[in-house]
C-alpha positions as CSV (number, residue, x, y, z in Angstrom):
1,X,63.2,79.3,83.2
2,X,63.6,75.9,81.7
3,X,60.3,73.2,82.4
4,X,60.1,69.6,83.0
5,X,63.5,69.1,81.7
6,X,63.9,65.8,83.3
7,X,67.8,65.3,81.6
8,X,69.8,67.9,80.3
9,X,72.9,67.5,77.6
10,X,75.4,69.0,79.5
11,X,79.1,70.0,77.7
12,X,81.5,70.8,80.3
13,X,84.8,72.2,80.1
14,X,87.1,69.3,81.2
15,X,89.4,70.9,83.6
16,X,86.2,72.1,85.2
17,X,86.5,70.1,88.7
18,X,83.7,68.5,90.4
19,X,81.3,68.4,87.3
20,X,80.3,65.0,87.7
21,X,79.0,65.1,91.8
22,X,77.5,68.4,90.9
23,X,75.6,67.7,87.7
24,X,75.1,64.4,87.4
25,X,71.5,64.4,88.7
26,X,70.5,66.6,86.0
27,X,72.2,65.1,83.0
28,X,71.1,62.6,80.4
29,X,74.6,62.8,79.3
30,X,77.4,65.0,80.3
31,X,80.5,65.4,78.0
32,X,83.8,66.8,78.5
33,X,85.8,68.7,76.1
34,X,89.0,70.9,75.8
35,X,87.4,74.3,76.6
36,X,89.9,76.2,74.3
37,X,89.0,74.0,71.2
38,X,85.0,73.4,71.7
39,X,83.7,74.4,68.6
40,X,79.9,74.7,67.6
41,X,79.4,71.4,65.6
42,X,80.2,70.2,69.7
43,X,77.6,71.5,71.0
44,X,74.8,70.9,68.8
45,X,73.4,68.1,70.6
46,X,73.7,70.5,73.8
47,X,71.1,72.2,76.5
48,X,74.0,73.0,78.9
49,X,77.6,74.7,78.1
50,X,79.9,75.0,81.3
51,X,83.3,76.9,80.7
52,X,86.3,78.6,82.2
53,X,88.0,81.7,80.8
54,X,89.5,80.1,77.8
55,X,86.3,79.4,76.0
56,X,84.9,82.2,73.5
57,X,81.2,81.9,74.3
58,X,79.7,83.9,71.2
59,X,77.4,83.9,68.1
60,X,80.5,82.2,66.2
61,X,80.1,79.3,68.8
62,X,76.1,79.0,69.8
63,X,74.2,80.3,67.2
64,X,72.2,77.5,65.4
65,X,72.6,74.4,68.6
66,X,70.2,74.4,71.2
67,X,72.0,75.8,74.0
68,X,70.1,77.4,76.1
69,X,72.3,77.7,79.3
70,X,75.6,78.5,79.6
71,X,77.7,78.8,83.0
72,X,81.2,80.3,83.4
73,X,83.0,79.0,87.0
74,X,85.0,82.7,86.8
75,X,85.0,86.1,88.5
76,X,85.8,87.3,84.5
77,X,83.2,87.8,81.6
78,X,85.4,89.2,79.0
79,X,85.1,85.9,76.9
80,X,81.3,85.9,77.0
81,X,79.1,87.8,74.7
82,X,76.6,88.8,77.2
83,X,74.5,91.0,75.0
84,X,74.4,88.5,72.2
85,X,73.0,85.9,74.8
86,X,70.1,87.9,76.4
87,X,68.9,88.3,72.6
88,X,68.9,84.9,72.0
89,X,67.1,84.6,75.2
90,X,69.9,82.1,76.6
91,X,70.7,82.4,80.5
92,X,73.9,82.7,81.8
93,X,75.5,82.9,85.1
94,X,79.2,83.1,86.4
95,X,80.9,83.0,89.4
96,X,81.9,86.2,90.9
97,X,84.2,85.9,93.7
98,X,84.7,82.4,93.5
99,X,88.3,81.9,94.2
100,X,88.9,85.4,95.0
101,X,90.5,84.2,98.6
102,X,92.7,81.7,96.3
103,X,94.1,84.7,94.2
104,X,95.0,86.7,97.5
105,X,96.5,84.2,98.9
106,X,98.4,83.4,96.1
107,X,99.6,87.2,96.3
108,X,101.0,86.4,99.8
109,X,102.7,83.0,98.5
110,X,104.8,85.7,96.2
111,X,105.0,88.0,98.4
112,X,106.6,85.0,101.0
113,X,109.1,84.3,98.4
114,X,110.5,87.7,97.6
115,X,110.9,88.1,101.6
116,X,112.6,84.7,101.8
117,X,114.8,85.2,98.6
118,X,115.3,88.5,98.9
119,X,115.1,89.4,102.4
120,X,112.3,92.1,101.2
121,X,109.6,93.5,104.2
122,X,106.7,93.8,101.9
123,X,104.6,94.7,104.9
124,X,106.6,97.8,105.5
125,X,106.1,98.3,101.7
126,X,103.6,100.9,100.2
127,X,101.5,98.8,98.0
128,X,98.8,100.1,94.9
129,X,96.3,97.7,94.0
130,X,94.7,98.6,90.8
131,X,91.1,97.0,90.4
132,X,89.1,97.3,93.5
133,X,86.4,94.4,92.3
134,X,86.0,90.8,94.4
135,X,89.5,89.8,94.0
136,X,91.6,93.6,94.5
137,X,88.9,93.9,96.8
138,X,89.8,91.4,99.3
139,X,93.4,92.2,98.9
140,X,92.9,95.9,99.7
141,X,91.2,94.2,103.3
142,X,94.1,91.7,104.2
143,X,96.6,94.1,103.3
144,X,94.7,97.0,105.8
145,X,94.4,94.0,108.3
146,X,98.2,93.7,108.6
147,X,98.6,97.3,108.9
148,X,100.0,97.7,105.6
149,X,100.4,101.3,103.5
150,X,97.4,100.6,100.3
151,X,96.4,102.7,97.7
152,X,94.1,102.0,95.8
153,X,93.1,103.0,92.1
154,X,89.7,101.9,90.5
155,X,88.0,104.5,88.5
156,X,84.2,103.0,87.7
157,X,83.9,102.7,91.3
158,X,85.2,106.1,92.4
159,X,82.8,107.2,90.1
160,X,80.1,105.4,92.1
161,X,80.8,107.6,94.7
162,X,80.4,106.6,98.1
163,X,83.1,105.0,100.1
164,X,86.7,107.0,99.3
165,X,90.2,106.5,99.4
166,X,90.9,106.3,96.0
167,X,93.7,107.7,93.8
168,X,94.2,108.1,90.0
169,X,96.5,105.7,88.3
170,X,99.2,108.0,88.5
171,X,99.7,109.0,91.9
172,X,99.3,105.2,92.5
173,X,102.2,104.0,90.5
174,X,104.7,106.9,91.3
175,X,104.1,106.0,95.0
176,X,104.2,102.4,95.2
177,X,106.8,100.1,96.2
178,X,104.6,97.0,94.8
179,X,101.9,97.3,92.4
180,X,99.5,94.4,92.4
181,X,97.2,94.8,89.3
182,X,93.8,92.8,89.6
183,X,91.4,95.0,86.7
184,X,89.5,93.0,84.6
185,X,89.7,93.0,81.1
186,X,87.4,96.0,79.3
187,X,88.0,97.2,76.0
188,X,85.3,99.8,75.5
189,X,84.1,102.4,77.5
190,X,86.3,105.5,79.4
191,X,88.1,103.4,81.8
192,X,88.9,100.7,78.8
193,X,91.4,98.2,80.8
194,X,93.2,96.8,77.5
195,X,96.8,98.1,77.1
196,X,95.9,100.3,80.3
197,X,99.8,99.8,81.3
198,X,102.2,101.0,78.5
199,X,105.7,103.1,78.4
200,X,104.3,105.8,79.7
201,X,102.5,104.4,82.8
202,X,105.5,101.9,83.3
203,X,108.0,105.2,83.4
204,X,105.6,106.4,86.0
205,X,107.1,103.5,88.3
206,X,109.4,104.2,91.1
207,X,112.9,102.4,90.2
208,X,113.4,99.0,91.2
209,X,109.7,98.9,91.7
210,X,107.9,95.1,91.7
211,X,104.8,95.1,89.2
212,X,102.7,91.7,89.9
213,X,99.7,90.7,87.8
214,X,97.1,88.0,88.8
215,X,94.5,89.8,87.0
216,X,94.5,89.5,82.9
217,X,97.3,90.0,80.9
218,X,96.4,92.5,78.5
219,X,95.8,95.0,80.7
220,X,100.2,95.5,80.1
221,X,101.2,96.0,76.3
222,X,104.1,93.5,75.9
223,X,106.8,95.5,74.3
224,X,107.2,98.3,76.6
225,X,107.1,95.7,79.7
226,X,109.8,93.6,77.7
227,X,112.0,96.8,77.9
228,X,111.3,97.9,81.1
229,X,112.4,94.4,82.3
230,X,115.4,93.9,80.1
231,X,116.5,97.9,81.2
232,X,116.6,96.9,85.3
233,X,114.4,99.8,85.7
234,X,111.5,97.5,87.6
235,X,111.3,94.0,88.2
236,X,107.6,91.7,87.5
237,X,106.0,88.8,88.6
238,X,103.6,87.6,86.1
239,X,100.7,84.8,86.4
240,X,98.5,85.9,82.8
241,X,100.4,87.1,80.4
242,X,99.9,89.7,77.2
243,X,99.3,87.3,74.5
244,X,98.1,84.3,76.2
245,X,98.2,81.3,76.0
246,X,101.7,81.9,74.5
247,X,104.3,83.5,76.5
248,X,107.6,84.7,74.8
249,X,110.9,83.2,75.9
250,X,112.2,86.8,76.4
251,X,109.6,88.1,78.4
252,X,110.0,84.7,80.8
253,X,113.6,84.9,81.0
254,X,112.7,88.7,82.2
255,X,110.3,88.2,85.1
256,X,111.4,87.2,88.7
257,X,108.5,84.7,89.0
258,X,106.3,83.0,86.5
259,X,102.8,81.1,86.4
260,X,100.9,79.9,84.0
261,X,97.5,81.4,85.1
262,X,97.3,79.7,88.2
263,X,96.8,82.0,90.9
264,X,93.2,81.0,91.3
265,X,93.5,77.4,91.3
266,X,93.0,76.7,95.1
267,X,90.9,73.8,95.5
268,X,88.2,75.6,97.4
269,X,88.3,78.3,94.5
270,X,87.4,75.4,92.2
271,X,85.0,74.0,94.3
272,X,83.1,77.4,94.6
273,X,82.7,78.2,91.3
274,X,81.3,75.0,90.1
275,X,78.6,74.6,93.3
276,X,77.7,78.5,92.6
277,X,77.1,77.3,89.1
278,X,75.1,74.0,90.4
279,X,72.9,77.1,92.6
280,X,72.2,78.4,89.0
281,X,71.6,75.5,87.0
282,X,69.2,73.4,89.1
283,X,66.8,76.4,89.9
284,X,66.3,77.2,86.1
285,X,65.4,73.3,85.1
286,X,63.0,73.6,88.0
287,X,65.4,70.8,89.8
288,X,66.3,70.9,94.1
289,X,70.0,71.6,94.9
290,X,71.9,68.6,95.7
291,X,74.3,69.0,98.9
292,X,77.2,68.4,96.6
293,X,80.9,67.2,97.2
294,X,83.0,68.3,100.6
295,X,86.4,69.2,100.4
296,X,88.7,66.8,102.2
297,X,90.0,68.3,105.4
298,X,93.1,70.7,105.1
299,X,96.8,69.8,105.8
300,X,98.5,69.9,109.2
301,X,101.6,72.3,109.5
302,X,103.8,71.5,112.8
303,X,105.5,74.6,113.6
304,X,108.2,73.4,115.4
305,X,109.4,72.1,112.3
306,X,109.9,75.5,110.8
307,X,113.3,77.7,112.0
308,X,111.9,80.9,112.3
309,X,112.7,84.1,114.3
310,X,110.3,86.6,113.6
311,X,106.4,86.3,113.1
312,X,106.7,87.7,109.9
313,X,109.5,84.8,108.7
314,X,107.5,82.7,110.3
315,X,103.9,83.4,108.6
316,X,106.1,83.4,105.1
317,X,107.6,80.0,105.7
318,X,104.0,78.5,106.4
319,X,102.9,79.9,103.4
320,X,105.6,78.7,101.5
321,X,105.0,75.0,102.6
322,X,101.3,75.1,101.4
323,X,102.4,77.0,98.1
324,X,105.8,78.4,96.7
325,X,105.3,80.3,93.4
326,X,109.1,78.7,92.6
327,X,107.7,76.0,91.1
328,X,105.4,77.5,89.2
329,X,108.7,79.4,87.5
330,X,110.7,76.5,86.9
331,X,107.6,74.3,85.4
332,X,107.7,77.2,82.8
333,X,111.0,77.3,82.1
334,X,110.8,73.5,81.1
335,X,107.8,74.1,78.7
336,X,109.7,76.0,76.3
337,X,109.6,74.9,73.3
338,X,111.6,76.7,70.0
339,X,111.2,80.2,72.0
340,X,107.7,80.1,73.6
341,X,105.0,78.5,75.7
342,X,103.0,76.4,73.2
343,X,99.2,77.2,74.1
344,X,98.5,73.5,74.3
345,X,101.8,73.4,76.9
346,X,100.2,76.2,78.6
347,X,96.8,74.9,78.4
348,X,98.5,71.5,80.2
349,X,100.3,73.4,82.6
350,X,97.2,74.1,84.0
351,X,94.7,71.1,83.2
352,X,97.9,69.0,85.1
353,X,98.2,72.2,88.0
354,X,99.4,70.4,91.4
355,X,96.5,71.1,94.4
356,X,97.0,73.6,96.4
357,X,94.5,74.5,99.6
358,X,94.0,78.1,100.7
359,X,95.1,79.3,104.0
360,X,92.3,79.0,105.7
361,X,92.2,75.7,105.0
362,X,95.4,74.6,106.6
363,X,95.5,73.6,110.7
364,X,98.4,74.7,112.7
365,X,99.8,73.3,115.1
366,X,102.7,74.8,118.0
367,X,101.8,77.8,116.9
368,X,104.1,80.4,119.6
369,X,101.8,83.0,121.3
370,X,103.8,85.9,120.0
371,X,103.0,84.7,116.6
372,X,99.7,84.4,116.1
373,X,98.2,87.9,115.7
374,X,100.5,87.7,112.2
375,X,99.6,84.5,111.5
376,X,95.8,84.8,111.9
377,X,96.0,88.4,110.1
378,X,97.9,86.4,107.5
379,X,94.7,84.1,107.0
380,X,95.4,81.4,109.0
381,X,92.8,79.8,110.9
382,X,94.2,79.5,114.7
């Protein structure tokens, strides 16, 4: 634990929301800096590194500055060296969970849209989430909530034994209509997660079946996806991407929906992760929590403006008018530049993401009596 530190050089990652009301009491001076370019020689007049998933927090980056905290506002660690930090004795905490809600509801939002589009009854669908963690999690629970078919495929914890229910990879993608995948990003170890999905798992897939990841693109090798795609033989909705932060023109033109890493970005996601990184911070320079910033209340959706005749058409529509992944697709459409998504066009994509409020967060208003069993099993406070 850190003493009598009565300012601390902060570097913050500068989409990082809320930095300022957060941390302000604690810094002598508080920078903010690309988080996919901060380099070392950035950091060496630095007690405090706060990042997101883009920044490479490593020996290459620390060693030699005087860093000796560094917060992540993620559910992922794949980009931190976590071993390399405990022997240098430097603390580091993340967010886990943080906008796991924002990610499910973001699921929903796509979901919404291939019903509306497409006139497809995902709930009646037999859905496979691969990852079981905070965000698969969560989506496992709302989808049992609204009665729908789940299986569910995480091996580390049906090693751990205790609660069931789960089914090898296999059996989970030969039997699923949609498969959501939310693993995180391993690359050692018996249940390695890189390039988990190739031409042999992907032929495991039922025809015409919808493969959406909001987890981390490498879990799906590129080229076998690509021809999967181009052959009709499933269709994808993608948020990360293989080889991000570039995304191919080919493999854009191939997916039904696209974002660029987004599906986290509610506002209360953002929020969380920063104030459980203020809950870290504060106690280790021996400092008292501040209360912090409060969200702004949520929109007001008047359902008698909305032409709906089922529940289910209904609860999509809603959903829609607080978030429709549509945009998202188009908005990367236009960045392409000479065949691809620049990284710095992805990287702005994001940074420049419009604001988008969870579910929960939104009041309704008119809201028919035979509707609101879906809507509130949907996520909507009532």
């Amino acid at each position: 634990m850190a003493q009598d530190r009565p300012g601390l050089r902060i570097v913050a990652d500068e989409n990082m929301p809320h930095v300022e009301p957060w941390f302000s009491g604690l810094a002598a001076s508080l920078t903010r800096l690309p988080g996919r370019t901060v380099s070392r020689s950035d950091l060496m007049n630095a007690d405090v590194l706060l990042v997101r998933s883009v920044t490479r927090v490593n020996a290459e980056l620390l060693e030699g500055t005087p860093v000796r905290f560094v917060g992540s506002a993620t559910i992922g660690t794949d980009h931190i060296d976590q071993d390399w930090l405990a022997e240098q004795g430097i603390a580091f905490h993340h967010a886990p969970g943080c906008n796991a809600q924002s990610v499910v509801d973001w699921v929903l939002s796509v979901f919404s849209r291939l019903h509306l589009n497409l006139e497809l009854p995902w709930w009646q669908q037999t859905i496979g989430v691969v990852g079981a963690g905070n965000v698969g999690g969560k989506l496992v629970e709302r989808l049992q909530t609204l009665g729908v078919r789940t299986l569910v495929c995480d091996p580390p914890r049906a090693e751990q034994g205790g609660q069931g229910g789960f089914v090898d990879l296999r059996t989970l993608l030969q039997a699923s209509d949609i498969v959501c995948m939310h693993a995180p990003l391993t690359r050692v170890g018996d249940h390695a997660t890189e390039g988990m999905i190739g031409e042999e798992q992907l032929a495991w897939l039922k025809p015409g079946a919808w493969l959406i990841n909001a987890g981390r693109g490498p879990v799906i090798q590129e080229p076998p996806l690509q021809a999967a795609l181009e052959a009709g033989k499933i269709k994808a909705v993608l948020d990360v991407w293989p080889d991000e932060p570039r995304v191919s023109e080919a493999l854009l033109s191939a997916v039904y929906q696209a974002s660029p890493h987004v599906a986290g970005y509610s506002q209360e996601g953002k929020w969380t992760g920063t104030r459980m990184l203020a809950e870290a911070l504060y106690p280790w320079a021996s400092q008292r929590l501040p209360s912090g910033p409060d969200l702004p209340e949520g929109p007001m959706l008047d359902v008698h403006f909305f032409d709906a005749d089922t529940p289910e058409q209904l609860g999509s529509e809603l959903i829609q008018a607080l978030h429709d992944p549509a945009r998202d697709t188009v908005a990367m459409h236009y960045a392409l530049d000479n065949g691809q998504i620049q990284p710095t066009t992805f990287d702005s994509l994001r940074k420049h993401y419009p604001k988008r409020r969870e579910l929960a967060a939104s009041r309704l208003a008119n809201v028919p009596d035979e509707s609101r069993e879906w809507l509130s099993k949907l996520g909507f406070v009532l």
